[in-house]
C-alpha positions as CSV (number, residue, x, y, z in Angstrom):
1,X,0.0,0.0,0.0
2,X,2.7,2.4,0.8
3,X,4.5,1.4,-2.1
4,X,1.4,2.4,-4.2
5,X,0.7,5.9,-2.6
6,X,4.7,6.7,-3.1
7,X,4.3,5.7,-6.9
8,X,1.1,7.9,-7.6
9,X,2.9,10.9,-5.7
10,X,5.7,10.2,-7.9
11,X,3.5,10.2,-11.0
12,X,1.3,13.2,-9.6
13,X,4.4,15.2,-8.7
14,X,5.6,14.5,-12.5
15,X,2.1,15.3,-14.1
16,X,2.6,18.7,-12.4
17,X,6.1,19.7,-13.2
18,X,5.0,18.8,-16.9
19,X,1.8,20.9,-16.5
20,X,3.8,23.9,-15.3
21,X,6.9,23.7,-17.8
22,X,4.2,23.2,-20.5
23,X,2.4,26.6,-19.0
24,X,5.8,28.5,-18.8
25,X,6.4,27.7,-22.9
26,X,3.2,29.1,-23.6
27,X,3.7,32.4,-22.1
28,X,7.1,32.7,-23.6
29,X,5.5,31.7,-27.3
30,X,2.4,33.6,-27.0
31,X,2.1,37.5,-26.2
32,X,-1.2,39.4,-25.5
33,X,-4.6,37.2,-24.1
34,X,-3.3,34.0,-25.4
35,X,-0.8,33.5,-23.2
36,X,-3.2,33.0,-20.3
37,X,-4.7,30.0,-21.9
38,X,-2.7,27.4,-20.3
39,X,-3.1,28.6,-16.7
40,X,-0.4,27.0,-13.8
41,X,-1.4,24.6,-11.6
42,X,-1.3,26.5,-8.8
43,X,-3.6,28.6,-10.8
44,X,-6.2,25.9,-11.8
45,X,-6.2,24.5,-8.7
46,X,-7.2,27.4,-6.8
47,X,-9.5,28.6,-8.8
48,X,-11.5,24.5,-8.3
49,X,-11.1,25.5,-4.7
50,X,-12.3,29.2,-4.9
51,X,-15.2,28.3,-7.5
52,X,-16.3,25.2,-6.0
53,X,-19.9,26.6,-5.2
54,X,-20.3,27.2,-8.4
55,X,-18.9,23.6,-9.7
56,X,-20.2,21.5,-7.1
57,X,-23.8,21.3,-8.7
58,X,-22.6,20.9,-11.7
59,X,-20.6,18.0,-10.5
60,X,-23.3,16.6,-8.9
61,X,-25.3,16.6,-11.9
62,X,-22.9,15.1,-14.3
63,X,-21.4,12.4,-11.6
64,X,-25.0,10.7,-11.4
65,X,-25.2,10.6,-15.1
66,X,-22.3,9.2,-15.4
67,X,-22.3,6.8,-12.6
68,X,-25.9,5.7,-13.4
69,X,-24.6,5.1,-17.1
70,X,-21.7,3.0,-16.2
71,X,-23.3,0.8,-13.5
72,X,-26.4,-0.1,-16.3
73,X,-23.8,-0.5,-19.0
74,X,-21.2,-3.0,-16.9
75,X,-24.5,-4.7,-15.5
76,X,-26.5,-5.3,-19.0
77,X,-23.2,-5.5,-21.1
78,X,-21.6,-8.2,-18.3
79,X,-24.6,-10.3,-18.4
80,X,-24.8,-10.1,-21.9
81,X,-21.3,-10.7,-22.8
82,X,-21.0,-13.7,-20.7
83,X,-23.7,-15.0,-22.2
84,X,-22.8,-14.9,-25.8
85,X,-19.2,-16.0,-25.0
86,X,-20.7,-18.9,-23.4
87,X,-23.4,-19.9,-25.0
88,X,-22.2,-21.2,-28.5
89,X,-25.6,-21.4,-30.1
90,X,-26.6,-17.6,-29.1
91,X,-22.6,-16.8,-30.1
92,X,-23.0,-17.8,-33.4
93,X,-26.3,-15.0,-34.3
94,X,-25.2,-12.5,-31.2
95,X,-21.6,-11.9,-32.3
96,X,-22.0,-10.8,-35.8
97,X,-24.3,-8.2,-34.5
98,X,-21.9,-6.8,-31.6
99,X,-19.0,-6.9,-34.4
100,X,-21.1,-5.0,-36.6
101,X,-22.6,-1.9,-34.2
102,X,-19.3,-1.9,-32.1
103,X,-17.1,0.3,-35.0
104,X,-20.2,2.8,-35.3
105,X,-19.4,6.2,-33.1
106,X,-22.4,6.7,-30.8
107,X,-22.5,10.1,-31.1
108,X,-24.3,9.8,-34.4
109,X,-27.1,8.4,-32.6
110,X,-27.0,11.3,-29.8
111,X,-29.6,13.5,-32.3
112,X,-32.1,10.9,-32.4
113,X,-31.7,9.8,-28.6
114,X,-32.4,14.3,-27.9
115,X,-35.9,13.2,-30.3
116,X,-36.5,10.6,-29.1
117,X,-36.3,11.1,-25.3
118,X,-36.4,15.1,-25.1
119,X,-33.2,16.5,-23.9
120,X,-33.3,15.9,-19.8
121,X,-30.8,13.8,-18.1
122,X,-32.1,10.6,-19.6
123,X,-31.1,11.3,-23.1
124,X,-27.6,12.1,-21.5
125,X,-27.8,8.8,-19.6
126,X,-29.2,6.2,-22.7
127,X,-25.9,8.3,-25.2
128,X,-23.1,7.6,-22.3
129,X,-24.5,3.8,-22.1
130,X,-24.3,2.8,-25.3
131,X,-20.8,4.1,-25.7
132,X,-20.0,2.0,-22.6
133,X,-21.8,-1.2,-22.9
134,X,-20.9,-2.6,-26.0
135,X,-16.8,-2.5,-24.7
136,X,-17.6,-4.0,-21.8
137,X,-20.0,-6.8,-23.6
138,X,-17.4,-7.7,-25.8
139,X,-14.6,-8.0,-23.4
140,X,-16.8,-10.4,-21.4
141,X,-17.6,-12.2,-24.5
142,X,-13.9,-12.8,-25.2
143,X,-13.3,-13.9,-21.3
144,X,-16.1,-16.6,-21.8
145,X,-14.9,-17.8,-24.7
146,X,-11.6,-18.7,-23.6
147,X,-12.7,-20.0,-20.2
148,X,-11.0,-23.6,-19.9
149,X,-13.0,-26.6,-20.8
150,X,-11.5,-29.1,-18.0
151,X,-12.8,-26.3,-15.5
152,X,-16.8,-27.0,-16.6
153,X,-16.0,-30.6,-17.1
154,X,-14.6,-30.5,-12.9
155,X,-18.2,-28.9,-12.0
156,X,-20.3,-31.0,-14.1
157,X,-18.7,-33.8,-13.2
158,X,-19.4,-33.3,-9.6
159,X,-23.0,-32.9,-10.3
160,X,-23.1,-29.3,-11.2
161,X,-26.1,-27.9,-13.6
162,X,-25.7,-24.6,-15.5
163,X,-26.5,-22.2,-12.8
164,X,-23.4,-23.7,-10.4
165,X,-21.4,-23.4,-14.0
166,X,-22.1,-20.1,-14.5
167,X,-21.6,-19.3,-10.6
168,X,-18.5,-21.3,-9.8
169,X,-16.6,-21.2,-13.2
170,X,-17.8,-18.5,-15.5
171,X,-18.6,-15.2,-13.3
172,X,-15.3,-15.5,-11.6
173,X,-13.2,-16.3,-14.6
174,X,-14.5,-13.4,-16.0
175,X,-14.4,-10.7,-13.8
176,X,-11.0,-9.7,-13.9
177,X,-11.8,-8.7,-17.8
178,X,-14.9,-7.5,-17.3
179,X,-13.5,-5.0,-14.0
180,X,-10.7,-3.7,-16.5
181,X,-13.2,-2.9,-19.2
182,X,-15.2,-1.0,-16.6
183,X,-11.9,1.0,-16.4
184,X,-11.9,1.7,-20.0
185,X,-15.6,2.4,-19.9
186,X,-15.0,5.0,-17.7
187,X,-12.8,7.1,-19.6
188,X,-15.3,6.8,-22.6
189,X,-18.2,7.4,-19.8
190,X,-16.3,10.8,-18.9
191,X,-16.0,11.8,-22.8
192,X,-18.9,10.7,-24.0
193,X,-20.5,12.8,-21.1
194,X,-18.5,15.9,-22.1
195,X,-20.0,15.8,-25.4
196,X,-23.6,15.4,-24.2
197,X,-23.3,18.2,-22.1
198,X,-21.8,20.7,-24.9
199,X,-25.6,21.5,-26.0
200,X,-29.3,21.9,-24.7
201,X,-28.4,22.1,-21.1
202,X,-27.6,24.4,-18.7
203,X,-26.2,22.2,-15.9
204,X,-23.3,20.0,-15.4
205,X,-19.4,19.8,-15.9
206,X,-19.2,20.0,-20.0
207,X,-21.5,22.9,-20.0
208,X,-19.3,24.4,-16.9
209,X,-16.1,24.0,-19.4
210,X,-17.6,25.0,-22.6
211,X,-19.5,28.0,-21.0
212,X,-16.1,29.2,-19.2
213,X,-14.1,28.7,-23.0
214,X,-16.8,31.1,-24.5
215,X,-15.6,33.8,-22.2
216,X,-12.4,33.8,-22.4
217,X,-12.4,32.7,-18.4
218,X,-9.5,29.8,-19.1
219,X,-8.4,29.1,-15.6
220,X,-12.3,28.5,-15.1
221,X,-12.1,25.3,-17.5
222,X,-9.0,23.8,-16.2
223,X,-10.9,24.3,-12.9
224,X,-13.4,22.2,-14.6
225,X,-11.3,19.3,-16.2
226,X,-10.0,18.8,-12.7
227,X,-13.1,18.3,-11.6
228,X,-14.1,15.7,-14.6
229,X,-10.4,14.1,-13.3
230,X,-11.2,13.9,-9.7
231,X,-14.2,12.3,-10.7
232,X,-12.3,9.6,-13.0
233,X,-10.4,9.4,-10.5
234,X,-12.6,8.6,-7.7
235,X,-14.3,6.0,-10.1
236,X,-11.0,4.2,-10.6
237,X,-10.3,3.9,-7.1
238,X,-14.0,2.2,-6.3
239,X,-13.5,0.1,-9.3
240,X,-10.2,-0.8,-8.2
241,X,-11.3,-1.5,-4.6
242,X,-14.1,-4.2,-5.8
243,X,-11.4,-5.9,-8.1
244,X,-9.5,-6.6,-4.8
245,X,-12.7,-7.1,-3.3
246,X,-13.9,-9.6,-5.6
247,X,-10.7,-10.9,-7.2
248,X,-8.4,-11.6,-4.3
249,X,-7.2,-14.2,-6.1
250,X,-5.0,-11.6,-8.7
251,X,-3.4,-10.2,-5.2
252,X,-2.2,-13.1,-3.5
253,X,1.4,-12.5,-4.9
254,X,1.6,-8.3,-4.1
């Protein structure tokens, strides 16, 4: 444990010293108003602190989105993925069609989702989903798939039916792949939630950044995008937590 906090203030202290040499270029390069639009982050960061009544709703707002998006999309995509992974007979009619809507960018579909389902937090939530579940469906499909066959032939062989298959040798053979596509997810949760909140809303953490850009207030939006990363962040953590929660087995060794 210590070993991991030392490494992320390592890596934290590094982002930083990046962050400000990048900031110090740009105000040598740039002259006039430009050269404020790569604020320090001493800069950023105190403006998050000093503008937090104004961020916090918005935070609020587009953390339940996003957390109600992810938690649907790892539930419906996990069930589905081991299913089709499993199940050779669905496989051969389900796969084709995850292969084929996969490559498709969701956000083609966000216009008709704002028709369809008017322009509240729902449409936000049904866009952020399907940009999530179909990674996580097909990364539990793959896990499935290659699942040993001598591990179902040890359970049936005991007297094991399909449910004590699916409990004993499929779930927890597959977790591992479908926690670290919940990872993923979230980083395509976060954008994907940035771009639904560019437009026909007046709340949340994209509209806090894209309003702040329109004025010119640029410490304002890295205020902002630390916000979207301390939300990541907090999301990684809990997702990590359950993995060594659920998957003690991957730990044994560290």
């Amino acid at each position: 444990m210590k070993k991991d906090l030392a490494r992320y203030g390592i890596s934290f202290t590094a982002m930083l010293l990046l962050w400000w040499l990048a900031s110090i270029t740009v105000d040598f390069v740039l002259s006039g108003p430009q050269s404020s639009i790569l604020p320090n982050p001493v800069k950023a960061f105190s403006t998050l602190i000093n503008h937090w009544g104004a961020i916090w709703p918005n935070f609020v707002r587009s953390a339940a989105r996003l957390v109600i998006s992810l938690i649907a999309a790892i539930f419906v995509g996990a069930t589905a993925g081991l299913i089709i992974g499993f199940e050779e007979k669905i496989s051969r009619f389900a796969s084709p069609i995850l292969y084929l809507i996969y490559p498709v960018p969701k956000i083609v579909f966000l216009p008709v989702i704002l028709i369809l389902f008017g322009l509240g937090d729902i449409s936000r939530i049904i866009f952020i989903f399907l940009v999530a579940v179909f990674q996580v469906a097909i990364s539990a499909r793959d896990a499935a798939k290659n699942i040993s066959p001598q591990w179902i032939k040890a359970v049936r062989s005991s007297g094991g039916n399909k449910l004590q298959i699916y409990r004993h040798v499929v779930i927890p053979a597959t977790l591992p792949s479908v926690l670290s596509s919940a990872r993923i997810s979230i980083g395509m949760g976060i954008a994907a939630l940035y771009l639904a909140e560019l437009s026909y809303t007046n709340v949340g953490l994209g509209y806090y950044i894209n309003n702040s850009w329109k004025v010119f207030a640029y410490s304002d939006v890295f205020a902002g995008i630390l916000a979207f990363a301390t939300l990541g962040l907090g999301l990684y953590v809990v997702v990590e937590a359950l993995e060594r929660g659920l998957c003690k087995w991957n730990y044994l060794d560290k």
